[in-house]
ZARO-122988 format. One record per residue (C-alpha): residue number from 1; residue in one letter; x, y, z. Coordinates in nm, 2 decimals, padded with zeros to 4 digits. Each point is the difference from the previous one (the first is absolute). Example, Ala and Ser with C-alpha at 12.3 -4.5 7.8 and 13.67 -1.06 7.14 Angstrom:
+-----+----+--------+--------+--------+
:   i : aa :     c1 :     c2 :     c3 :
+-----+----+--------+--------+--------+
:   1 :  A :  01.23 : -00.45 :  00.78 :
:   2 :  S :  00.14 :  00.34 : -00.07 :
+-----+----+--------+--------+--------+
END
This chain:
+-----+----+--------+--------+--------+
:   i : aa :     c1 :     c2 :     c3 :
+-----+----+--------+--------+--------+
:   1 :  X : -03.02 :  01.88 :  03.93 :
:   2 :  X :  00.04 : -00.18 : -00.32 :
:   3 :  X :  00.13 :  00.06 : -00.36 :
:   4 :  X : -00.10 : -00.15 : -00.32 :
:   5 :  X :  00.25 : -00.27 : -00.14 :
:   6 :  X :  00.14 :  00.12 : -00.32 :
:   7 :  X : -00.03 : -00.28 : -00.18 :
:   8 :  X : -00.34 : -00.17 :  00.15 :
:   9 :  X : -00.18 :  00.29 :  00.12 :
:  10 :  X : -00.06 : -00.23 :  00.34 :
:  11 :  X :  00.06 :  00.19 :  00.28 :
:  12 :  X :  00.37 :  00.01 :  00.16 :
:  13 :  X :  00.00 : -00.02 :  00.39 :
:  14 :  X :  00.31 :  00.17 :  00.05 :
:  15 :  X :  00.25 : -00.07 :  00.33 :
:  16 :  X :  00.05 :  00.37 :  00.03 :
:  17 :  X : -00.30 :  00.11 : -00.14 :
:  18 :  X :  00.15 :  00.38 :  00.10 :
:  19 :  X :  00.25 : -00.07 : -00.29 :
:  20 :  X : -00.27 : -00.02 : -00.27 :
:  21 :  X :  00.00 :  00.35 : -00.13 :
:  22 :  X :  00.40 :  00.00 :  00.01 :
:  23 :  X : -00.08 : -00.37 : -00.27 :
:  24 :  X : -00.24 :  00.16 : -00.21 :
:  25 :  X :  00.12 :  00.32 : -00.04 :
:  26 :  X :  00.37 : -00.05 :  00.04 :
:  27 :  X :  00.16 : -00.34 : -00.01 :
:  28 :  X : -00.23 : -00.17 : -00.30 :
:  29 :  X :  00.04 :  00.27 : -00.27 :
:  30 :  X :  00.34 :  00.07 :  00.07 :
:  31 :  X :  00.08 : -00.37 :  00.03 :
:  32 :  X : -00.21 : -00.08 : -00.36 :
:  33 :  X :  00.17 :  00.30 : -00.18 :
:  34 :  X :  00.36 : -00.11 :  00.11 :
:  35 :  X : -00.08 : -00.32 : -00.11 :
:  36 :  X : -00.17 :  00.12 : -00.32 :
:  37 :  X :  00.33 :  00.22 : -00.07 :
:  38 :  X :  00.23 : -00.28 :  00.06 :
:  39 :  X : -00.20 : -00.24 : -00.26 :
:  40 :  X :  00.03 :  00.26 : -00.23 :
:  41 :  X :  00.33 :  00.10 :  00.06 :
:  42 :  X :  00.08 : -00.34 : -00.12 :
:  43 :  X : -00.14 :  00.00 : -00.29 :
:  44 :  X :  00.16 :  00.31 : -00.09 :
:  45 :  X :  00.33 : -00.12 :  00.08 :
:  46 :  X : -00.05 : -00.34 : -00.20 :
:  47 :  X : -00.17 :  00.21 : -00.27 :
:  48 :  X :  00.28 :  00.23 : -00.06 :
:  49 :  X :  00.26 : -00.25 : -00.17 :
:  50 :  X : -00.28 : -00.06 : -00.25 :
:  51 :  X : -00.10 :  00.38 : -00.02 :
:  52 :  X :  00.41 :  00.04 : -00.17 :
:  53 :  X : -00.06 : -00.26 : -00.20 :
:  54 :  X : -00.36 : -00.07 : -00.10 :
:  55 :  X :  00.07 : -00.30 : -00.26 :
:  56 :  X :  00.22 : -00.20 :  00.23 :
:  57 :  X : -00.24 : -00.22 :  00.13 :
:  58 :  X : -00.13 : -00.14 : -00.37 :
:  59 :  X :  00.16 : -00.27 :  00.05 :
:  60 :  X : -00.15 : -00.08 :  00.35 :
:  61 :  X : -00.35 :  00.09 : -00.06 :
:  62 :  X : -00.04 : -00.23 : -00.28 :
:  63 :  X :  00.17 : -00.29 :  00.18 :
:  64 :  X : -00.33 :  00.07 :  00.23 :
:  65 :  X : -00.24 :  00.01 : -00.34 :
:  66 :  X : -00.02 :  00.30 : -00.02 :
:  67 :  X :  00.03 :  00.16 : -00.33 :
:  68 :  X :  00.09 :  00.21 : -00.17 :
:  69 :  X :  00.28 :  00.04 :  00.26 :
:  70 :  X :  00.05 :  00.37 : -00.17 :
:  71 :  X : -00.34 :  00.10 :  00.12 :
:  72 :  X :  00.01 : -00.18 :  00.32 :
:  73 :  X :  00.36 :  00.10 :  00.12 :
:  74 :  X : -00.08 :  00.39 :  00.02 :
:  75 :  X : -00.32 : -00.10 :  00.11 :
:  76 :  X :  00.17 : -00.18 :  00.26 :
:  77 :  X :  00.24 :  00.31 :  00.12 :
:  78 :  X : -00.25 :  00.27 :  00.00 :
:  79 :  X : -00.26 : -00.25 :  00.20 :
:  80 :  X :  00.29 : -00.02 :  00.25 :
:  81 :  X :  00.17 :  00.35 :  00.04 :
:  82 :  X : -00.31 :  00.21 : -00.05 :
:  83 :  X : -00.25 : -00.23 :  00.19 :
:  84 :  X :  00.26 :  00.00 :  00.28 :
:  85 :  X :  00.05 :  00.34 : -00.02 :
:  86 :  X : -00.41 :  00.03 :  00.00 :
:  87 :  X : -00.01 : -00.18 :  00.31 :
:  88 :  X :  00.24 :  00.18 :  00.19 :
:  89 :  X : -00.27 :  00.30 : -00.08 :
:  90 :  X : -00.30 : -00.24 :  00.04 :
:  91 :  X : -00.14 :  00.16 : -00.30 :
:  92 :  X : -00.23 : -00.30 : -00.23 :
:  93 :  X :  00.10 : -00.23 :  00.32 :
:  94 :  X : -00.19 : -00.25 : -00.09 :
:  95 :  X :  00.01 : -00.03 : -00.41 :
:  96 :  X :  00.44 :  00.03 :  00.03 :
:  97 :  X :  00.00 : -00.23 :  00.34 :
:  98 :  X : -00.21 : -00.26 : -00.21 :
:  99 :  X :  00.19 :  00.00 : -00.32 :
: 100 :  X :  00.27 : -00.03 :  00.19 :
: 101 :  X : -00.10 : -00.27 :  00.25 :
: 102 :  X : -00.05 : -00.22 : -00.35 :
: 103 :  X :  00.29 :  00.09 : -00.08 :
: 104 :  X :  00.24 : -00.11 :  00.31 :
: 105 :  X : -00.24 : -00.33 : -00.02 :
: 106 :  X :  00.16 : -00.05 : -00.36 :
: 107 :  X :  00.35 :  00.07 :  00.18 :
: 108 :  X : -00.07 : -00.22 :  00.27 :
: 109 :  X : -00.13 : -00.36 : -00.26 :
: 110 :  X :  00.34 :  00.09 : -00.19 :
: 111 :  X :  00.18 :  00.01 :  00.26 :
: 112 :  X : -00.18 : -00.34 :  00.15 :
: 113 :  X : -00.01 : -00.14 : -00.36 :
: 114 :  X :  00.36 :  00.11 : -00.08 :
: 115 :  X :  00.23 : -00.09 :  00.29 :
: 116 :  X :  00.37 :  00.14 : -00.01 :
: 117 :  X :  00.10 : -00.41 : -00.04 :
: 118 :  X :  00.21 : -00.22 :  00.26 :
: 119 :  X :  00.35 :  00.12 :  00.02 :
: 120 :  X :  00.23 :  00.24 : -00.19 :
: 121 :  X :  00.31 : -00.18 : -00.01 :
: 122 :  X :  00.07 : -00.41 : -00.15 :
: 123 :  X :  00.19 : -00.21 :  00.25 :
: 124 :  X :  00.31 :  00.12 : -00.24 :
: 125 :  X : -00.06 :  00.32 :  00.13 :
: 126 :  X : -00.01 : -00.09 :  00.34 :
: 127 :  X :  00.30 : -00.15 :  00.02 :
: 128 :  X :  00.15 :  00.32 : -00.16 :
: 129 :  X : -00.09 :  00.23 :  00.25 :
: 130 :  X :  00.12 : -00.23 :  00.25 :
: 131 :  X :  00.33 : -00.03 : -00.13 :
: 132 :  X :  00.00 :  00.33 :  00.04 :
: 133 :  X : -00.02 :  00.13 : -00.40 :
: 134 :  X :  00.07 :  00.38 :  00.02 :
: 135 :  X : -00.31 :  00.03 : -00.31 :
: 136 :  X : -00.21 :  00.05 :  00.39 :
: 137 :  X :  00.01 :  00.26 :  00.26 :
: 138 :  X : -00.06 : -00.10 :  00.35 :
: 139 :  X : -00.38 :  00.14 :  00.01 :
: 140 :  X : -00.05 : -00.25 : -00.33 :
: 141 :  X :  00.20 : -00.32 :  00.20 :
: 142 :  X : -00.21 :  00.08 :  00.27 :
: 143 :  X : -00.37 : -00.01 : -00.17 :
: 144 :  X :  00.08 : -00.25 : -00.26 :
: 145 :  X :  00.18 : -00.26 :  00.25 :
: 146 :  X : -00.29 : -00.19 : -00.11 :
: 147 :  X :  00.02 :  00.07 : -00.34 :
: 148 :  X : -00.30 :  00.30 :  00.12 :
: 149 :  X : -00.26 : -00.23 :  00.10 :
: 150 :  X : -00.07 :  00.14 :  00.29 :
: 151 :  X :  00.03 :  00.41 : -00.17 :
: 152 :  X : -00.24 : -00.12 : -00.28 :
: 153 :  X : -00.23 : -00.15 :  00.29 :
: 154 :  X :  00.03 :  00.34 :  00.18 :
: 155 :  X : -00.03 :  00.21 : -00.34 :
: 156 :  X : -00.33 : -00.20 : -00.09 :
: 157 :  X : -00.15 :  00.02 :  00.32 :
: 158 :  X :  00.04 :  00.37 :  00.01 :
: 159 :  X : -00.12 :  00.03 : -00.37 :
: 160 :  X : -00.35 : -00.17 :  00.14 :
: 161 :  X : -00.04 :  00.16 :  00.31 :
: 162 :  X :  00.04 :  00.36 : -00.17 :
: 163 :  X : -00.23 : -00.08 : -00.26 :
: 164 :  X : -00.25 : -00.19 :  00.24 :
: 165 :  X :  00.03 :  00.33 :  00.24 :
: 166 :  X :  00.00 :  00.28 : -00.26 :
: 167 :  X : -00.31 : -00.18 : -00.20 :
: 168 :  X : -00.20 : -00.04 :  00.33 :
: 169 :  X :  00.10 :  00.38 :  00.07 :
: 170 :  X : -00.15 :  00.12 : -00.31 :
: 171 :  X : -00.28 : -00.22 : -00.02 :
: 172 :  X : -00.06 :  00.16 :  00.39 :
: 173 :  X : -00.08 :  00.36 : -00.17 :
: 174 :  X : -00.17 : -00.16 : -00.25 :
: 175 :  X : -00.25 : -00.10 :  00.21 :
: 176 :  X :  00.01 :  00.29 :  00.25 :
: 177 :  X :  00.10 :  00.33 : -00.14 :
: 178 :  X :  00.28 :  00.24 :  00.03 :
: 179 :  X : -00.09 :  00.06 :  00.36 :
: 180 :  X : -00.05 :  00.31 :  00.17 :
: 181 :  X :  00.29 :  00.17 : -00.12 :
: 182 :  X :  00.00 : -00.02 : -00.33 :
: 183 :  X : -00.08 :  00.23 : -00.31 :
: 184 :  X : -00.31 : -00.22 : -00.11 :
: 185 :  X : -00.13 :  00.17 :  00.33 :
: 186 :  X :  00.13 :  00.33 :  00.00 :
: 187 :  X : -00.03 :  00.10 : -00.36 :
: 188 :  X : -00.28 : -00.23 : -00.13 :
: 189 :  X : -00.23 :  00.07 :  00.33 :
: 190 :  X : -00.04 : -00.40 :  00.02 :
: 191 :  X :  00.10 : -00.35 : -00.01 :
: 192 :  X :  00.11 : -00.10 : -00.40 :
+-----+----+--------+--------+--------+
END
């Protein structure tokens, strides 16, 4: 017995082939609509900061070109809490996961482009924390030891790989749909 490939439509010799109803009709669309709420669920959390405060990214869009930063902050929030919270519904899937998926690729060349920098701390400030200044608590003399090389290393790393993951996550139902549990399906009778 053999299954269509997803992604190919080659067929997909199975080592259980007994286990292919319990893939198609169990495992894949619960596995794409967890995945599809999680990206989404992102999105919304990220997007909610913005949503209390539309304006406060004005600044940061424009130091990405984009203006006017009051049109493209809003713009920004609404993109990000309502398409998240779309996508969590998989209602317009692919429209929300698109914009978005541009979006997170903007985050991800600032983040690239923009790196946190070398070190908190001058070798003045090294020195401070280990003389032991009281101005730290032990978590800071701890992380910044090095002056917070390696934190900033970890921090910007992190910064990259969420952006890299979350952009190829969106770009994913982009390309493929809400899945089979989604509202595009249920209320719109088809694949938007």
């Amino acid at each position: 017995m053999t299954d269509k490939n997803v992604f190919d439509n080659a067929p997909e010799t199975l080592f259980i082939p007994a286990l292919s109803s319990f893939y198609d009709k169990f495992a894949q669309p619960v596995a794409w609509t967890i995945f599809r709420i999680a990206v989404g669920g992102i999105l919304v959390l990220e997007g909610w900061p913005k949503i209390m405060d539309p304006m406060g990214q004005i600044k940061f869009v424009e130091a990405l070109s984009f203006y006017p930063g009051w049109l493209w902050s809003p713009l920004l929030a609404v993109m990000q809490f309502l398409g998240g919270i779309l996508l969590v519904l998989g209602l317009l899937t692919r429209p929300v996961a698109l914009a978005n998926g541009i979006m997170l690729a903007v985050t991800l060349y600032f983040h690239l482009s923009r790196p946190f920098g070398h070190a908190f701390l001058t070798p003045e400030g090294i020195d401070a924390i280990k003389a032991g200044s009281t101005f730290f608590t032990d978590a800071a003399r701890y992380r910044l030891a090095d002056g917070g090389v390696k934190f900033l290393e970890l921090v910007q790393g992190k910064a990259e790989y969420a952006s890299l993951y979350w952009m190829g996550g969106a770009f994913l139902y982009a390309a493929f749909g809400g899945g089979y549990f989604s509202l595009d399906r249920l209320l719109l009778k088809k694949r938007f």
